[in-house]
BAFI-3210 file (N, C-alpha, C; in Angstrom, 3 decimals, decimal comma, padded with zeros to 6 digits):
// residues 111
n [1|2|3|4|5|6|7|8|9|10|11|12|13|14|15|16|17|18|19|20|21|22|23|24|25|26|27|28|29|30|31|32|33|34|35|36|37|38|39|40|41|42|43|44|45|46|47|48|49|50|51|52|53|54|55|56|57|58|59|60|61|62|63|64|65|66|67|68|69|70|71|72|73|74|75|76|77|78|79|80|81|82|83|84|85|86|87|88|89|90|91|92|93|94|95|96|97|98|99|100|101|102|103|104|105|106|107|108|109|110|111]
n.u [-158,248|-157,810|-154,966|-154,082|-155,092|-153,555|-150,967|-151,389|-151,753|-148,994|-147,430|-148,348|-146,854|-144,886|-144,158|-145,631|-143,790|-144,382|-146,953|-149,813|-152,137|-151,756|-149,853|-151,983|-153,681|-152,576|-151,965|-154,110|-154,895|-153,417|-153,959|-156,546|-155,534|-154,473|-152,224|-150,397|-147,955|-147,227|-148,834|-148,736|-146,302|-146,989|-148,700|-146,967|-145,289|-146,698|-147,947|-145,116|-144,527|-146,624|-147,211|-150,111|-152,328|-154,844|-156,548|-154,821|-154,429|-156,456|-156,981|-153,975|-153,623|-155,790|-154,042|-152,163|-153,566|-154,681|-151,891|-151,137|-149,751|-149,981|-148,825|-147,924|-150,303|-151,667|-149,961|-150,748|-153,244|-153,247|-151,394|-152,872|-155,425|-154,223|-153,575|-155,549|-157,137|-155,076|-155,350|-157,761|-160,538|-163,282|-164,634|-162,545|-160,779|-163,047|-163,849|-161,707|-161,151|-163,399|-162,499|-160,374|-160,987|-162,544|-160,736|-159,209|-161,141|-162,827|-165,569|-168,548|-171,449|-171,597|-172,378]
n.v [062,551|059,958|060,419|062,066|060,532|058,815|059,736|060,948|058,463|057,669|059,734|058,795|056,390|056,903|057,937|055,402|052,699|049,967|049,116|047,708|047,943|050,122|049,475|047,723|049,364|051,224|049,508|049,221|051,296|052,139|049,766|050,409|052,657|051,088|050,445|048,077|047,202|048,494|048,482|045,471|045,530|046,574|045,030|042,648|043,847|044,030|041,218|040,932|042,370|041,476|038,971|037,686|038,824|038,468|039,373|040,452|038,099|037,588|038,999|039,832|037,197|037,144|039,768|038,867|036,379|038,375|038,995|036,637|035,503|032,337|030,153|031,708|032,515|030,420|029,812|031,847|031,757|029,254|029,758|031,832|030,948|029,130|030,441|031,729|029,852|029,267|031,787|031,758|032,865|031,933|033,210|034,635|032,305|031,014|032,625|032,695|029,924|029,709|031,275|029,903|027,230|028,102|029,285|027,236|025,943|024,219|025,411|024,890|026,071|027,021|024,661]
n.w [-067,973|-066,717|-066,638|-064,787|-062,417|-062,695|-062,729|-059,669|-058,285|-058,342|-057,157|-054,600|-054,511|-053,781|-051,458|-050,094|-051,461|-051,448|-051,495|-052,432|-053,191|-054,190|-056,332|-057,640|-058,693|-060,425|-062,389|-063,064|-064,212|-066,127|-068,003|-068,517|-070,657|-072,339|-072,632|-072,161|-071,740|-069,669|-068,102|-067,434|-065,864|-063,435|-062,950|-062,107|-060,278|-057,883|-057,332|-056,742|-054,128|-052,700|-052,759|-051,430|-052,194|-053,378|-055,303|-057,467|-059,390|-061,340|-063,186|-064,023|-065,393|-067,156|-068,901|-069,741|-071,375|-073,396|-074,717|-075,213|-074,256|-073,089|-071,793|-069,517|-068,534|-067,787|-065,921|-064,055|-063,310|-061,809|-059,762|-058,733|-057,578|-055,863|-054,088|-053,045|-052,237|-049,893|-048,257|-047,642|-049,399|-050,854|-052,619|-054,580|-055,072|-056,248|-058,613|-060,523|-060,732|-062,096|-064,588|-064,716|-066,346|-068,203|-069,881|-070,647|-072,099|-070,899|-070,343|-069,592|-069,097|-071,873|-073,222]
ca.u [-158,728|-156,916|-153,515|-154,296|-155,465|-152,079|-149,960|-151,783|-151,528|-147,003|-147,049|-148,586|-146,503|-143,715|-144,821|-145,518|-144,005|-144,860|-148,172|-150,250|-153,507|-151,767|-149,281|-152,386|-154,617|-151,688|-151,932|-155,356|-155,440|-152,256|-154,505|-157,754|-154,844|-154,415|-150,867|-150,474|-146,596|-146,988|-149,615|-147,912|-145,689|-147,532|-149,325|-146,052|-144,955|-148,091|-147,013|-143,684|-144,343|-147,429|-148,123|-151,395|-152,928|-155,142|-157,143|-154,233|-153,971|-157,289|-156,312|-152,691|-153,765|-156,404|-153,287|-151,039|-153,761|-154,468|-150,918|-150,759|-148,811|-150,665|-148,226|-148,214|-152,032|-151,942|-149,401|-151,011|-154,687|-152,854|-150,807|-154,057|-156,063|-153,288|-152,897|-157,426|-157,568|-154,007|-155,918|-159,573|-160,936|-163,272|-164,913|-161,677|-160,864|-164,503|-164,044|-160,253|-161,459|-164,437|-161,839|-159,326|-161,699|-162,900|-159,345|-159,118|-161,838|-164,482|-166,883|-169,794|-172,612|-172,483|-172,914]
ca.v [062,168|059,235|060,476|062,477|059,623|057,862|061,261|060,861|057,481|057,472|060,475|058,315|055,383|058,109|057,566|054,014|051,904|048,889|049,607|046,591|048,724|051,645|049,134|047,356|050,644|051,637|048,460|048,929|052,850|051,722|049,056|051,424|053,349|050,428|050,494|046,642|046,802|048,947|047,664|044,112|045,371|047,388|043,815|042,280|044,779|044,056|040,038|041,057|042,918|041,301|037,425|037,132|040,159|037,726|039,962|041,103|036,821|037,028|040,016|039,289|035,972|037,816|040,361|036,840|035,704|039,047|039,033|035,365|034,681|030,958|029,719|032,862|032,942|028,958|029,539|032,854|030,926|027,810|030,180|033,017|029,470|028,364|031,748|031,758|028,872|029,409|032,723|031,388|033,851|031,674|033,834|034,887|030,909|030,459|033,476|032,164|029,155|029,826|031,554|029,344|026,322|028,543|029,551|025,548|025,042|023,476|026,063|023,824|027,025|027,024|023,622]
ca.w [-066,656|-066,424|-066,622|-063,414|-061,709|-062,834|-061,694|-058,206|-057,772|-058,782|-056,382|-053,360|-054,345|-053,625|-050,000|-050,163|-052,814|-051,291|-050,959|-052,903|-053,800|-055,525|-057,507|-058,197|-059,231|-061,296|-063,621|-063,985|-064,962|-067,467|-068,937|-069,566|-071,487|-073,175|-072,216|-071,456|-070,611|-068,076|-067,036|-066,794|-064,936|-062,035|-061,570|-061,485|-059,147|-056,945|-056,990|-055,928|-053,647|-051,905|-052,960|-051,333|-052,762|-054,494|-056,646|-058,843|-060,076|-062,429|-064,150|-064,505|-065,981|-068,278|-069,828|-070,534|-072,742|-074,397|-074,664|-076,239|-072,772|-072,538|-070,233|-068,346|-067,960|-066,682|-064,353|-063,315|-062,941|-060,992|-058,601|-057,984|-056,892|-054,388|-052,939|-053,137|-050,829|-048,844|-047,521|-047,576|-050,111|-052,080|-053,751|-055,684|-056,059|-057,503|-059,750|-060,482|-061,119|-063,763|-065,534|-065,823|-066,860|-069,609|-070,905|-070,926|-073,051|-069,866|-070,636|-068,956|-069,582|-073,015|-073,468]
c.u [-157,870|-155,355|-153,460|-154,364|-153,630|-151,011|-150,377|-151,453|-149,685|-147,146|-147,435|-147,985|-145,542|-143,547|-144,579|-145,334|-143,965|-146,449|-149,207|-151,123|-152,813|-151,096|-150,492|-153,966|-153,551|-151,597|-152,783|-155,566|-154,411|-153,319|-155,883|-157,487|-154,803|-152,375|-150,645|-149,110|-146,433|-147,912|-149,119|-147,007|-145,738|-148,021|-148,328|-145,251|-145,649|-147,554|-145,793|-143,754|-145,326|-147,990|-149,602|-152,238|-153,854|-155,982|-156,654|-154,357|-154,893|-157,024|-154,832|-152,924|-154,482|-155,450|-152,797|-151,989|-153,996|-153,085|-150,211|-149,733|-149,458|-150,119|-148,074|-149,566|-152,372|-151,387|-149,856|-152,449|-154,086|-152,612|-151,959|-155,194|-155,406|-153,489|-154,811|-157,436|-156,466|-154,999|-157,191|-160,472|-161,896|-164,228|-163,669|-161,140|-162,060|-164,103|-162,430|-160,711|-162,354|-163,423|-160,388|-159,777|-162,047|-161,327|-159,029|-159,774|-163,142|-165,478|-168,046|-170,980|-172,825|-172,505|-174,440]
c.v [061,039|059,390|061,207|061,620|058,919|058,763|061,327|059,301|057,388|058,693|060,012|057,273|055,899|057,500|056,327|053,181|050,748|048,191|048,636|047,260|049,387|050,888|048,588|048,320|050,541|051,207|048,873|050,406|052,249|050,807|049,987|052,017|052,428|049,867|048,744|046,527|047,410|048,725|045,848|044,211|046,078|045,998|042,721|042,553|043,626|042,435|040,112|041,539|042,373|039,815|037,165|038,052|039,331|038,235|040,308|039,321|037,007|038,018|040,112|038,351|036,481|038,776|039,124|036,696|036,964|039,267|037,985|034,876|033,405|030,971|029,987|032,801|031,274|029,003|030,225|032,505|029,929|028,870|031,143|031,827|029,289|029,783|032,067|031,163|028,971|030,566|032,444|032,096|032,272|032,101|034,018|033,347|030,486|031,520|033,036|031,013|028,704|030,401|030,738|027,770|027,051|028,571|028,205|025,187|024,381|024,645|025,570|024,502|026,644|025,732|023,023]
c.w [-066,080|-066,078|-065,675|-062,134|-061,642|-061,950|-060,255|-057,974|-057,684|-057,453|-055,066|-053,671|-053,744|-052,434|-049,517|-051,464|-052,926|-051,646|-052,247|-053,910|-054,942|-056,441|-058,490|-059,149|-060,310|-062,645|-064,539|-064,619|-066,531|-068,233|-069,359|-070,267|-072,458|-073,393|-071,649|-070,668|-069,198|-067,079|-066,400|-065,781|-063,989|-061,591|-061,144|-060,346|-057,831|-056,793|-055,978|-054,646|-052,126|-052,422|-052,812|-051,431|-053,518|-055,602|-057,943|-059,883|-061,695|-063,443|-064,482|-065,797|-067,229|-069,514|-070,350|-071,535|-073,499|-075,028|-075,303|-075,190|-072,244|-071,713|-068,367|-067,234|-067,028|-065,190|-063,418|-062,236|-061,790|-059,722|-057,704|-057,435|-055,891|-053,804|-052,438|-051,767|-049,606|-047,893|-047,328|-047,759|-051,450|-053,057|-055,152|-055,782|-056,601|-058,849|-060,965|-061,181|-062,560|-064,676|-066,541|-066,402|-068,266|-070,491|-071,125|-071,582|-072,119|-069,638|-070,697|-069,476|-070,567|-073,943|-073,936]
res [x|x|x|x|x|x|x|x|x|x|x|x|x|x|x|x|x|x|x|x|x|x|x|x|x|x|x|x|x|x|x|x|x|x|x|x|x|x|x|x|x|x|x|x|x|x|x|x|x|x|x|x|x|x|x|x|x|x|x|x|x|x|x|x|x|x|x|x|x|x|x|x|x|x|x|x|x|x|x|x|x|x|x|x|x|x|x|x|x|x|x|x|x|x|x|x|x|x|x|x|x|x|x|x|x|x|x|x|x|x|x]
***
């Protein structure tokens, strides 16, 4: 099922391969595969291609640490925050935010 989904989505990037959504669909069918590189790099794509896309930041940031990419996942958390509030989305800087306090260790809840 998935690999249909993937074969439709590459055949409308065909079209548009700018196109923010489908790079950032693309990641995420690759990661339900379990496929992380290619999924890293559809949401790198999706960065490249569209900065203030800000939904791809928390899931970017989430592969880095499955990935043991600390650095990755800080810078990914810091930069999907600036680009949160640059566009005035703050839902995705609240959700951005809880996440990258936890990957820090300020896990306030389970206090």
């Amino acid at each position: 099922m998935n690999n249909q989904r993937i074969q439709r989505l590459l055949e409308m990037l065909i079209e548009e391969p700018n196109d923010s959504f489908l790079l950032y669909a693309l990641a995420t069918e690759y990661l339900k595969l379990n496929d992380t590189q290619k999924a890293l790099f559809y949401y790198l794509e999706t960065v490249n291609s569209d900065e203030d896309y800000v939904g791809v930041y928390y899931h970017l940031a989430k592969l880095y640490e499955v990935l043991k990419e600390n650095e990755n996942a800080y810078e990914t958390y810091q930069k999907g925050m600036k680009i949160a509030r640059k566009i005035g989305d703050n839902h995705a800087f609240s959700e951005l935010q809880s996440a990258f306090n936890i990957f820090n260790g300020l896990d306030y809840e389970n206090e």
